[in-house]
Biotite code that builds the C-alpha atoms (Angstrom):
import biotite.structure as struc

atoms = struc.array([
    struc.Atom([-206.068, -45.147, 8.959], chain_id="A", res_id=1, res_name="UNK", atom_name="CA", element="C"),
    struc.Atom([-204.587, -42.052, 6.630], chain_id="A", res_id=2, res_name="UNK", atom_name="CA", element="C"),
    struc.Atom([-204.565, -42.537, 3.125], chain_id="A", res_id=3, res_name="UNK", atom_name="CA", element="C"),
    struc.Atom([-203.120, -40.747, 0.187], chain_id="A", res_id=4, res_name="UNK", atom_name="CA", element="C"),
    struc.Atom([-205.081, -38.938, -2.757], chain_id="A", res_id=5, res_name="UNK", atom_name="CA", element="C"),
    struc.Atom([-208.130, -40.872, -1.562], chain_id="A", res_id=6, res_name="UNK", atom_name="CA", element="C"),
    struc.Atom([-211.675, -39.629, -3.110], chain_id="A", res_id=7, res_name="UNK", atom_name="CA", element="C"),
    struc.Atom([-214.948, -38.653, -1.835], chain_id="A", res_id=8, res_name="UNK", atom_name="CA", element="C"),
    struc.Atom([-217.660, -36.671, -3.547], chain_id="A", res_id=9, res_name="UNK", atom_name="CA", element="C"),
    struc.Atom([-218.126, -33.485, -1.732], chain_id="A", res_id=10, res_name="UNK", atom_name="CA", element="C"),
    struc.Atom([-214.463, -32.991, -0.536], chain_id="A", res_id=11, res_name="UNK", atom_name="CA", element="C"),
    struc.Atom([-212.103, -30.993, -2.740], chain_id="A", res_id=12, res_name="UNK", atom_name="CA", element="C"),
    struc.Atom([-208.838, -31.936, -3.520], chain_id="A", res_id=13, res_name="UNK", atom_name="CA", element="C"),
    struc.Atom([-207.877, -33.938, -0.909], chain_id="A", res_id=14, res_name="UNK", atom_name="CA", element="C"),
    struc.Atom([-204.411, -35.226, -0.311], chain_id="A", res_id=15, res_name="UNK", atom_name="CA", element="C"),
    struc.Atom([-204.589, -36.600, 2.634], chain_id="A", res_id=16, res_name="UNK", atom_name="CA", element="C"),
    struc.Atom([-207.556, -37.584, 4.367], chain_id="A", res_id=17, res_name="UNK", atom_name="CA", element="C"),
    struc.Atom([-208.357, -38.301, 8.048], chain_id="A", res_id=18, res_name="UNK", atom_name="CA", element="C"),
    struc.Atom([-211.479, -39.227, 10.502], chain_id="A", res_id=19, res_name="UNK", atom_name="CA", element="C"),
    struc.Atom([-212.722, -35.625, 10.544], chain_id="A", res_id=20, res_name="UNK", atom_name="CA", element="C"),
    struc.Atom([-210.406, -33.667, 8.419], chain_id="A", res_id=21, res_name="UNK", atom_name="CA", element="C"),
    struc.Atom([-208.277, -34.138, 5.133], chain_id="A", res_id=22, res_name="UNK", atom_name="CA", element="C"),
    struc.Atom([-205.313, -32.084, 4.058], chain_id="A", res_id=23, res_name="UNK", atom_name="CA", element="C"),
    struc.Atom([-205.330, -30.530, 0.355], chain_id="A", res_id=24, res_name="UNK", atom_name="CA", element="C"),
    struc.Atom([-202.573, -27.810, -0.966], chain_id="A", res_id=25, res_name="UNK", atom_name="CA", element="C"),
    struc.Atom([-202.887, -24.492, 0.291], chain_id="A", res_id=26, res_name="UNK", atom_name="CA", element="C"),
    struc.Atom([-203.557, -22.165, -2.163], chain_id="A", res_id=27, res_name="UNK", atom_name="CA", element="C"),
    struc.Atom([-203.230, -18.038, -2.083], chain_id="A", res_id=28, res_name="UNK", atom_name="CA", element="C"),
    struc.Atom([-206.756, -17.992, -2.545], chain_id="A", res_id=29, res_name="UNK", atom_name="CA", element="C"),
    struc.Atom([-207.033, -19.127, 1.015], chain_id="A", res_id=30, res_name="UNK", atom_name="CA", element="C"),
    struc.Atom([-205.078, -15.581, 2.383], chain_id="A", res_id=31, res_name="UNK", atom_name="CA", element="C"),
    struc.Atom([-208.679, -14.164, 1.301], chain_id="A", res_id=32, res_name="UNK", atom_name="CA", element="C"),
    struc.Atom([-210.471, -16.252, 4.099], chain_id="A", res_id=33, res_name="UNK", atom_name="CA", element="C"),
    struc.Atom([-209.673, -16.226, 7.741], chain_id="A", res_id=34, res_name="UNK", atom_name="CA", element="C"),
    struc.Atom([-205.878, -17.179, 7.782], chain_id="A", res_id=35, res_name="UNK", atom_name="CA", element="C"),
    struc.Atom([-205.007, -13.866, 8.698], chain_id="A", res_id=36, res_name="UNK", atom_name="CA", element="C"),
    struc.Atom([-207.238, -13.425, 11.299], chain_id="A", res_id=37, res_name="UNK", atom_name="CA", element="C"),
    struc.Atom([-206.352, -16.763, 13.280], chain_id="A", res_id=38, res_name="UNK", atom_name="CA", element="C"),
    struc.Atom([-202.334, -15.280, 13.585], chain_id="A", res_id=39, res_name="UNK", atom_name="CA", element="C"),
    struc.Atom([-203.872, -12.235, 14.923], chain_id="A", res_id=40, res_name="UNK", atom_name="CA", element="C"),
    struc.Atom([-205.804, -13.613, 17.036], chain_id="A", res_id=41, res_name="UNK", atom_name="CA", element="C"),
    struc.Atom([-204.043, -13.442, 20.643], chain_id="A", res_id=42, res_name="UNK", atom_name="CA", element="C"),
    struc.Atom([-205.540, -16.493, 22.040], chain_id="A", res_id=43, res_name="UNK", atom_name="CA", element="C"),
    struc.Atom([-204.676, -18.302, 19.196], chain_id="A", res_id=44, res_name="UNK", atom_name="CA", element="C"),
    struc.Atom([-201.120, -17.751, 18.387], chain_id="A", res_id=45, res_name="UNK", atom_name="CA", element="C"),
    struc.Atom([-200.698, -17.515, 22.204], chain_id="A", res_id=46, res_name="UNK", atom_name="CA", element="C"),
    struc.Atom([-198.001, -20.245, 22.205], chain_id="A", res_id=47, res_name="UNK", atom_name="CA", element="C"),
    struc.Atom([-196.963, -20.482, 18.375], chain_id="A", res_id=48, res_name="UNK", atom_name="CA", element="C"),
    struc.Atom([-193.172, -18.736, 17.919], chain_id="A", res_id=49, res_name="UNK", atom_name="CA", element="C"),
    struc.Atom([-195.607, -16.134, 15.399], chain_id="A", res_id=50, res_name="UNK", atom_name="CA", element="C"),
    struc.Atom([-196.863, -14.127, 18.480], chain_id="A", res_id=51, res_name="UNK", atom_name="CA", element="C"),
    struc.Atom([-194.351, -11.444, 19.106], chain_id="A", res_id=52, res_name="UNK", atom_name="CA", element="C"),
    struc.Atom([-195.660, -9.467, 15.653], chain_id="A", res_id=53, res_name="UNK", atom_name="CA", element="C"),
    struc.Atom([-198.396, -9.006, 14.599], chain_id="A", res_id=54, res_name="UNK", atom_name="CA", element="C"),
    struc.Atom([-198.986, -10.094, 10.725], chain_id="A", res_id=55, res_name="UNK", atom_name="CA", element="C"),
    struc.Atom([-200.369, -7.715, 7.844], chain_id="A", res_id=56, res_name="UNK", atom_name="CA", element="C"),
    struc.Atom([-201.791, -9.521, 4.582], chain_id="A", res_id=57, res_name="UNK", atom_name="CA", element="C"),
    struc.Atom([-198.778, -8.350, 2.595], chain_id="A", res_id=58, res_name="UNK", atom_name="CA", element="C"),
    struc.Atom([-196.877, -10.171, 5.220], chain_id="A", res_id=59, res_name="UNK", atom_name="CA", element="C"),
    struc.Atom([-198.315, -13.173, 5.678], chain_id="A", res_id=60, res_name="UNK", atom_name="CA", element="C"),
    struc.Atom([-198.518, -13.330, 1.523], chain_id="A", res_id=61, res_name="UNK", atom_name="CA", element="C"),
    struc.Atom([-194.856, -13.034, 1.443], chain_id="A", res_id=62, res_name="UNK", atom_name="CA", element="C"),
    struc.Atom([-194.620, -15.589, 4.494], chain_id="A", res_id=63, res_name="UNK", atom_name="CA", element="C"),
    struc.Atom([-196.457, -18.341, 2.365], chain_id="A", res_id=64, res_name="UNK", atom_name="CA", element="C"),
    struc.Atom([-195.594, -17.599, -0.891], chain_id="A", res_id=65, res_name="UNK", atom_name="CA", element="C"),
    struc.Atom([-191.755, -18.210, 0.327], chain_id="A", res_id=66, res_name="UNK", atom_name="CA", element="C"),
    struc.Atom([-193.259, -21.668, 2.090], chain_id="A", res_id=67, res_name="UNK", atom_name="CA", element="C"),
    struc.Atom([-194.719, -22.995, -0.673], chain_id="A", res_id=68, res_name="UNK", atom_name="CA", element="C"),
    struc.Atom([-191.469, -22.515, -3.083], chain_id="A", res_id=69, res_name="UNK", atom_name="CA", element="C"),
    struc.Atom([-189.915, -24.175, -0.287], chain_id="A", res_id=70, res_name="UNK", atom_name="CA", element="C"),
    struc.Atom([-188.416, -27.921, -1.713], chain_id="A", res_id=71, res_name="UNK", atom_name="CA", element="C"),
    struc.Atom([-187.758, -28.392, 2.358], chain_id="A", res_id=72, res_name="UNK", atom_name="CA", element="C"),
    struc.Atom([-191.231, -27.972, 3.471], chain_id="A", res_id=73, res_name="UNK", atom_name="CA", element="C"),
    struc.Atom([-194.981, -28.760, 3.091], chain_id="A", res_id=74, res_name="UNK", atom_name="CA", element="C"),
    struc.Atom([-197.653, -26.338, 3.378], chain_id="A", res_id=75, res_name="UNK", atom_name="CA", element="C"),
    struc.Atom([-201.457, -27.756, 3.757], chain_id="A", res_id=76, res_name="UNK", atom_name="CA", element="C"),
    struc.Atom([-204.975, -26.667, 4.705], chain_id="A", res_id=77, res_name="UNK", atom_name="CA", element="C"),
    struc.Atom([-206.634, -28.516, 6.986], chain_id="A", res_id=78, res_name="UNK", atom_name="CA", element="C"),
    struc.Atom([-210.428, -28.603, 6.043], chain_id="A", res_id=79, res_name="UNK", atom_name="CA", element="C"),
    struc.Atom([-213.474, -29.992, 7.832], chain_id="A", res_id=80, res_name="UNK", atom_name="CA", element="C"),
    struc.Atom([-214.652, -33.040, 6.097], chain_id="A", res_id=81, res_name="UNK", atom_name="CA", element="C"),
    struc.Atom([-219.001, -32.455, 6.736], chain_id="A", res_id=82, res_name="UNK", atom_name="CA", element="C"),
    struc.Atom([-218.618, -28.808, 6.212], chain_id="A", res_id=83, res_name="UNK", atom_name="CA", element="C"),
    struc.Atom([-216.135, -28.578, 3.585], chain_id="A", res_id=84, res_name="UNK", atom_name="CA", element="C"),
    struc.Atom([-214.747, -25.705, 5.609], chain_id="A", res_id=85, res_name="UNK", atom_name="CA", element="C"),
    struc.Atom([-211.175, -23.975, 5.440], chain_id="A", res_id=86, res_name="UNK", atom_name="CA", element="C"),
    struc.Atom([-210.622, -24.372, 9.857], chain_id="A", res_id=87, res_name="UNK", atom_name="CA", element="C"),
    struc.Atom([-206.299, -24.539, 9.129], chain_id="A", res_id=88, res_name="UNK", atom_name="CA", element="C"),
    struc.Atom([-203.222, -25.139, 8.628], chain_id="A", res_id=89, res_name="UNK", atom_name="CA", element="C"),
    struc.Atom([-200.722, -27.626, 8.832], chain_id="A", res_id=90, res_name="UNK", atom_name="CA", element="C"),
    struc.Atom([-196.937, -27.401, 7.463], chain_id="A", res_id=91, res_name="UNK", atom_name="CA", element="C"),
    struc.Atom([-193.853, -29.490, 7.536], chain_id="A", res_id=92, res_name="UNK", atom_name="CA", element="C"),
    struc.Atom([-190.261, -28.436, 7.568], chain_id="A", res_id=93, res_name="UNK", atom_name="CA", element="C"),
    struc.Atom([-188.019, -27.384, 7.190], chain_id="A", res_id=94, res_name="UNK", atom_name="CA", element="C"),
    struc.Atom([-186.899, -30.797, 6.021], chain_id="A", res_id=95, res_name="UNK", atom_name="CA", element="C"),
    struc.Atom([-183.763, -32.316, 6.223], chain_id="A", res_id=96, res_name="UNK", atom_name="CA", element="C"),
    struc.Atom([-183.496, -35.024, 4.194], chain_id="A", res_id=97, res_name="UNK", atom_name="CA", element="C"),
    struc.Atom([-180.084, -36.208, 4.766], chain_id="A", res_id=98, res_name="UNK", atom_name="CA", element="C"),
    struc.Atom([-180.953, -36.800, 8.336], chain_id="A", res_id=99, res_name="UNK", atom_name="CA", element="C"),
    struc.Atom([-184.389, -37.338, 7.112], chain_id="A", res_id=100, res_name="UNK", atom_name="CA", element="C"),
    struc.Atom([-186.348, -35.667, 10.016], chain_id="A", res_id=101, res_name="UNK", atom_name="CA", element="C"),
    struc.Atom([-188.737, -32.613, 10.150], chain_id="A", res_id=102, res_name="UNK", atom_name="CA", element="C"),
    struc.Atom([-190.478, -30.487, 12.291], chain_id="A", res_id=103, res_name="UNK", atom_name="CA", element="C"),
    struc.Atom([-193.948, -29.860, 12.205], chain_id="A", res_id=104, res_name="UNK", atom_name="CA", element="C"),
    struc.Atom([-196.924, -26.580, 13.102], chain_id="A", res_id=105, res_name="UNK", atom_name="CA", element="C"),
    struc.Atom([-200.452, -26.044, 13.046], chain_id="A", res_id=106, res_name="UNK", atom_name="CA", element="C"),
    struc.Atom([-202.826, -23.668, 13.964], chain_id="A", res_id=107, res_name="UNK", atom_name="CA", element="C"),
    struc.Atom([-206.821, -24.198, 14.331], chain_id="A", res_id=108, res_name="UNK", atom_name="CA", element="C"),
    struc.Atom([-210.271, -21.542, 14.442], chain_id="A", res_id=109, res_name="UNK", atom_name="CA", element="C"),
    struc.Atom([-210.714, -21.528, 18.057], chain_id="A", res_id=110, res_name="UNK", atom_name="CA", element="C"),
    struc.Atom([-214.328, -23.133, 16.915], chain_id="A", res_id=111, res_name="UNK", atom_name="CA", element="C"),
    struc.Atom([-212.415, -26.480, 16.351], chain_id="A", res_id=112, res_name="UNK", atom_name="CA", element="C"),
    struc.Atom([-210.481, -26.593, 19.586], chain_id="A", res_id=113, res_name="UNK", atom_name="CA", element="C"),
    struc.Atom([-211.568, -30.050, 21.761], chain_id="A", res_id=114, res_name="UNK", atom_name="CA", element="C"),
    struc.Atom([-212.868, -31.670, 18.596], chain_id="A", res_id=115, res_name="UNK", atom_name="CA", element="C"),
    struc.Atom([-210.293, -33.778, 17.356], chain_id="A", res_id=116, res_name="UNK", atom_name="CA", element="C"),
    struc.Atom([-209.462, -31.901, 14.362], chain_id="A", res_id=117, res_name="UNK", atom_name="CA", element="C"),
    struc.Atom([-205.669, -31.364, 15.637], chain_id="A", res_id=118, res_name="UNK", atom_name="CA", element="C"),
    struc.Atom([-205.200, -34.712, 16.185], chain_id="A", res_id=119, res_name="UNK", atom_name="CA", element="C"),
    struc.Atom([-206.084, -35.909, 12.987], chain_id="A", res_id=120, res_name="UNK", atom_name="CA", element="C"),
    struc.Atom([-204.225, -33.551, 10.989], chain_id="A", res_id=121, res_name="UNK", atom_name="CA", element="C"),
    struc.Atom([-201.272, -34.433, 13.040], chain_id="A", res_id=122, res_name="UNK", atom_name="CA", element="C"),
    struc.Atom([-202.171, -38.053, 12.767], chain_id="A", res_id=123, res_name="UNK", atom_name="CA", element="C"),
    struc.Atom([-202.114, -37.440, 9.011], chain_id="A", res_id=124, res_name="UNK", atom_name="CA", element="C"),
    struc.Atom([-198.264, -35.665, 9.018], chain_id="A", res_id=125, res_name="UNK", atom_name="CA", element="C"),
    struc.Atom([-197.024, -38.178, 10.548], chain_id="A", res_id=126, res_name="UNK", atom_name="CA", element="C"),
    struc.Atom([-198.533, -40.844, 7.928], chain_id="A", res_id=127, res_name="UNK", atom_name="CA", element="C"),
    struc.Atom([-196.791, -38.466, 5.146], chain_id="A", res_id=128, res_name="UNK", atom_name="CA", element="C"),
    struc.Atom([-193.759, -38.440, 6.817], chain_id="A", res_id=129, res_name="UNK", atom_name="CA", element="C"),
    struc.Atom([-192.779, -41.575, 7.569], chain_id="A", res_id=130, res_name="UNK", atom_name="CA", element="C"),
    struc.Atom([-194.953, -43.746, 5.087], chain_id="A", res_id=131, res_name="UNK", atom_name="CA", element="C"),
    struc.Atom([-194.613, -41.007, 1.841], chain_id="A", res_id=132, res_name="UNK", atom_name="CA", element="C"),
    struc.Atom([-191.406, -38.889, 2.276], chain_id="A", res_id=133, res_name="UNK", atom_name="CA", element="C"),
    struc.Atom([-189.785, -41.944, 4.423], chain_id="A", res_id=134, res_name="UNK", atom_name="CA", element="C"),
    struc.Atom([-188.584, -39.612, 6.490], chain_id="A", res_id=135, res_name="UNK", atom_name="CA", element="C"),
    struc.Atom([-186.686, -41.257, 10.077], chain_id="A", res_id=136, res_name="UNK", atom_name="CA", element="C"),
    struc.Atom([-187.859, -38.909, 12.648], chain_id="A", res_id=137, res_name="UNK", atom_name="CA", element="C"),
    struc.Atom([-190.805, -35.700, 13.741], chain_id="A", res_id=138, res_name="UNK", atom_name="CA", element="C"),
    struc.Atom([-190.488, -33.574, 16.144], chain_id="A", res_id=139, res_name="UNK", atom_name="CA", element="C"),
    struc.Atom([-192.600, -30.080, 17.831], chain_id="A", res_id=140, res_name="UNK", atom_name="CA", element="C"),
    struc.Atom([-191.851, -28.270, 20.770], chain_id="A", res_id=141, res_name="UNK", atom_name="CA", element="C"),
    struc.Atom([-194.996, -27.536, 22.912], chain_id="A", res_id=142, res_name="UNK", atom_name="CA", element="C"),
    struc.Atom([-195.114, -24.388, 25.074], chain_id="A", res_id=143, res_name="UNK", atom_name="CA", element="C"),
    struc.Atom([-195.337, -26.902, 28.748], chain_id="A", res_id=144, res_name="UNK", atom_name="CA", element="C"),
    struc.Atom([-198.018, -24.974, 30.150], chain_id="A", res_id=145, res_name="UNK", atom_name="CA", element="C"),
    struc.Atom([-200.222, -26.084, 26.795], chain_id="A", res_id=146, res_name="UNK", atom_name="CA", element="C"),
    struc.Atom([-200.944, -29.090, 27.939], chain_id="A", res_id=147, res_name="UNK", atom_name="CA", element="C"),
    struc.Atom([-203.889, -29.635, 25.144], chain_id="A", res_id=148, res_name="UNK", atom_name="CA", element="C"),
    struc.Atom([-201.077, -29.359, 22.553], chain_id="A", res_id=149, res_name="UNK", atom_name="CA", element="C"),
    struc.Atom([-199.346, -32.012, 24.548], chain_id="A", res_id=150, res_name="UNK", atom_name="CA", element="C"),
    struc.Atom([-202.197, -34.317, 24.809], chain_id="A", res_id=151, res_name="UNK", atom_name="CA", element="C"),
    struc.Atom([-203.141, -34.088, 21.086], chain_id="A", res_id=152, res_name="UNK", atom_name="CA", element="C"),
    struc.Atom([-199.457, -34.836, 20.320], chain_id="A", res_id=153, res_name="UNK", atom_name="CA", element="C"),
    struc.Atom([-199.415, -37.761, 22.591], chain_id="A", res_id=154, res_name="UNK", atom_name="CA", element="C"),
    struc.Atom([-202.859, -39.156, 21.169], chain_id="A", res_id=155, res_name="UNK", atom_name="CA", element="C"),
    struc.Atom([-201.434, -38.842, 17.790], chain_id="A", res_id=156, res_name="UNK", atom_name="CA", element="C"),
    struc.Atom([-198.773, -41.226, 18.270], chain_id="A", res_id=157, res_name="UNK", atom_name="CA", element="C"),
    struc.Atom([-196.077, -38.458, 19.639], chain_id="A", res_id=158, res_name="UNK", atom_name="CA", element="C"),
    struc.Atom([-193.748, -39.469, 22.553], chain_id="A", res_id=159, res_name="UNK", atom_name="CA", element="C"),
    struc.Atom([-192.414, -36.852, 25.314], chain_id="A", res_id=160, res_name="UNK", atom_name="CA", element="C"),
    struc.Atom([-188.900, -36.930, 25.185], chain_id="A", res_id=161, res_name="UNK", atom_name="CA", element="C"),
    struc.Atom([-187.794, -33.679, 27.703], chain_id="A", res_id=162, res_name="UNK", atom_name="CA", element="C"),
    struc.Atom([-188.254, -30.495, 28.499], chain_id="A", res_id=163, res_name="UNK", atom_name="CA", element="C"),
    struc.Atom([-186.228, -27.258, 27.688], chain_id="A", res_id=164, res_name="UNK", atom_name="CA", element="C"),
    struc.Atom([-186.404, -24.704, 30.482], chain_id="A", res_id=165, res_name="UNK", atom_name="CA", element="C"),
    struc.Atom([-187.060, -21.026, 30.346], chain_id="A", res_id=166, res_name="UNK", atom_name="CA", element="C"),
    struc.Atom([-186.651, -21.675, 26.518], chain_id="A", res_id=167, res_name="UNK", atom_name="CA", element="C"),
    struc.Atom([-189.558, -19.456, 25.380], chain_id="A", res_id=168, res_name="UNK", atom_name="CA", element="C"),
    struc.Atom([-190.659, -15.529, 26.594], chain_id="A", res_id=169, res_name="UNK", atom_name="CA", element="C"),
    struc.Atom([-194.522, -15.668, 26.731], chain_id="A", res_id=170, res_name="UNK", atom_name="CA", element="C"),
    struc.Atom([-196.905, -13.410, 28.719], chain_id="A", res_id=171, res_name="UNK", atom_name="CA", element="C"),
    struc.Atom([-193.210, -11.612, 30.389], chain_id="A", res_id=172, res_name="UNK", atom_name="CA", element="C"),
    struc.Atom([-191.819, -14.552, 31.758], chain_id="A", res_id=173, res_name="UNK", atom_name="CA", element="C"),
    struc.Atom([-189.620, -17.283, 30.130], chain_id="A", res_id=174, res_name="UNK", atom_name="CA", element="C"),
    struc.Atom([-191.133, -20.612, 30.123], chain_id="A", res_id=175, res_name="UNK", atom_name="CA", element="C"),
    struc.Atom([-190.251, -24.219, 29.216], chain_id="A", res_id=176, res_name="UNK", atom_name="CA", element="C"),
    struc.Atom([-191.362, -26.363, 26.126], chain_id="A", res_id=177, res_name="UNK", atom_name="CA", element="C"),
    struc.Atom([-191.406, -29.871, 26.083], chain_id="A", res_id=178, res_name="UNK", atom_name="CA", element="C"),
    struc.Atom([-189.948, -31.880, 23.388], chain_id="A", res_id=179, res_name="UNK", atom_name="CA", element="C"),
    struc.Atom([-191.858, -34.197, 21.443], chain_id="A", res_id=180, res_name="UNK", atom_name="CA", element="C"),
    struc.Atom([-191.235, -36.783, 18.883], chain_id="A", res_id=181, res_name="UNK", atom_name="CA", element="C"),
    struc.Atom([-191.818, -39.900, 16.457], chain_id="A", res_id=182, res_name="UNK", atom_name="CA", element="C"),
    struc.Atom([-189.459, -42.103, 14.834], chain_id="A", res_id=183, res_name="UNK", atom_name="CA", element="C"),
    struc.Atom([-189.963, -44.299, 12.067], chain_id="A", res_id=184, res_name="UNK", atom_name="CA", element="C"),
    struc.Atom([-189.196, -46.991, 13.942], chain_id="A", res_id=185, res_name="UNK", atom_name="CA", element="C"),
    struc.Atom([-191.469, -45.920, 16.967], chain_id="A", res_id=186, res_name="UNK", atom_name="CA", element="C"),
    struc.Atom([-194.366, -45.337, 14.822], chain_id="A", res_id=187, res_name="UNK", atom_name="CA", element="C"),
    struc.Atom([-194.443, -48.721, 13.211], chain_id="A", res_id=188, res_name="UNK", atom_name="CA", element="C"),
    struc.Atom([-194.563, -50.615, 16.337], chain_id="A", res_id=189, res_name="UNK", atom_name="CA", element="C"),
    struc.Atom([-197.492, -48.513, 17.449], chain_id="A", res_id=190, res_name="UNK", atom_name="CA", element="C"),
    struc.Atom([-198.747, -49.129, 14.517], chain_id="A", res_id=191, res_name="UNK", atom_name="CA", element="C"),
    struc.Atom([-198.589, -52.456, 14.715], chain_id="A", res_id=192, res_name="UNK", atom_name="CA", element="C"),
    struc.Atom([-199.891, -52.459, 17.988], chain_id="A", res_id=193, res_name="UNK", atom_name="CA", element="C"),
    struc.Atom([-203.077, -50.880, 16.739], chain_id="A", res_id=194, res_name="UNK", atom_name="CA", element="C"),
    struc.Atom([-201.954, -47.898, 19.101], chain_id="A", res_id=195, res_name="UNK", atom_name="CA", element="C"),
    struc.Atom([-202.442, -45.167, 16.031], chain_id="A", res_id=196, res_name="UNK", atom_name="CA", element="C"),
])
């Protein structure tokens, strides 16, 4: 299970922590490591909305800078909890907290991929969501044809709720996302039911 501001010895400030990752603020000091080469990185940003330009430092310092004095969203690295390692990021928002419900991204080193790490973070935005910001409802939209995206969402606790078509030009075609999503209500039943 998630928890909140818990402590370990050789992690550093950890906000949330998982299984195999924990979440901690993301600082400008982390545009120095390899932020700004994952959203280059074609094969990574391959189905994040960020792929159509390609990002300069100056950029992507102006990009987070504006996030993080953002009151509507939540801007975290995700860090590998035996290595201590930087491997991405996780944000939330933009919030709306009259309808209390959010949207959520993340993007992973390509040397994390089938290890987990996505689902935990994910695991631990939803915990923060509904069970810190009591927030009613999550959702991401998932390129369809990324069907490891979809998988990790659904492990996570995420439902499938639909599909947009032709909602999305990638690789010059359009091409449909699918809709996923958590509510409040939905996630404490699973939780309940020892499903996440």
């Amino acid at each position: 299970m998630p928890s909140l501001f818990q402590k370990e010895v050789s992690i550093d400030r950890p906000f949330l922590v998982g299984e195999k990752v924990y979440l901690r603020p993301f600082d400008l000091d982390d545009l120095e490591g390899d932020y700004a080469q994952w959203i280059n990185d074609g094969e990574i940003i391959k189905f994040l909305a960020s792929n159509a330009f390609p990002k300069t430092k100056e950029s992507l310092t102006d990009y987070v800078k504006a996030v993080l004095n953002d009151p509507n969203s939540v801007f975290f690295a995700i860090v590998d909890k035996q290595s201590n390692q930087h491997v991405g990021n996780a944000k939330l928002g933009p919030i709306n907290w009259i309808d209390r419900r959010t949207h959520y991204g993340r993007i992973l080193s390509k040397d994390t991929w089938g290890k987990g790490f996505g689902t935990d973070a994910l695991r631990l935005l939803i915990f923060y969501s509904f069970e810190v910001l009591n927030l009613n409802r999550i959702v991401d939209f998932a390129v369809s044809e990324n069907q490891a995206s979809i998988k990790s969402n659904q492990k996570a606790g995420m439902d499938v709720e639909g599909e947009i078509k032709e909602w999305l030009f990638r690789d010059g075609r359009y091409q449909n996302v699918t809709i996923l999503g958590l509510t409040k209500t939905s996630y404490l039943e699973k939780k309940k039911a020892g499903l996440i």
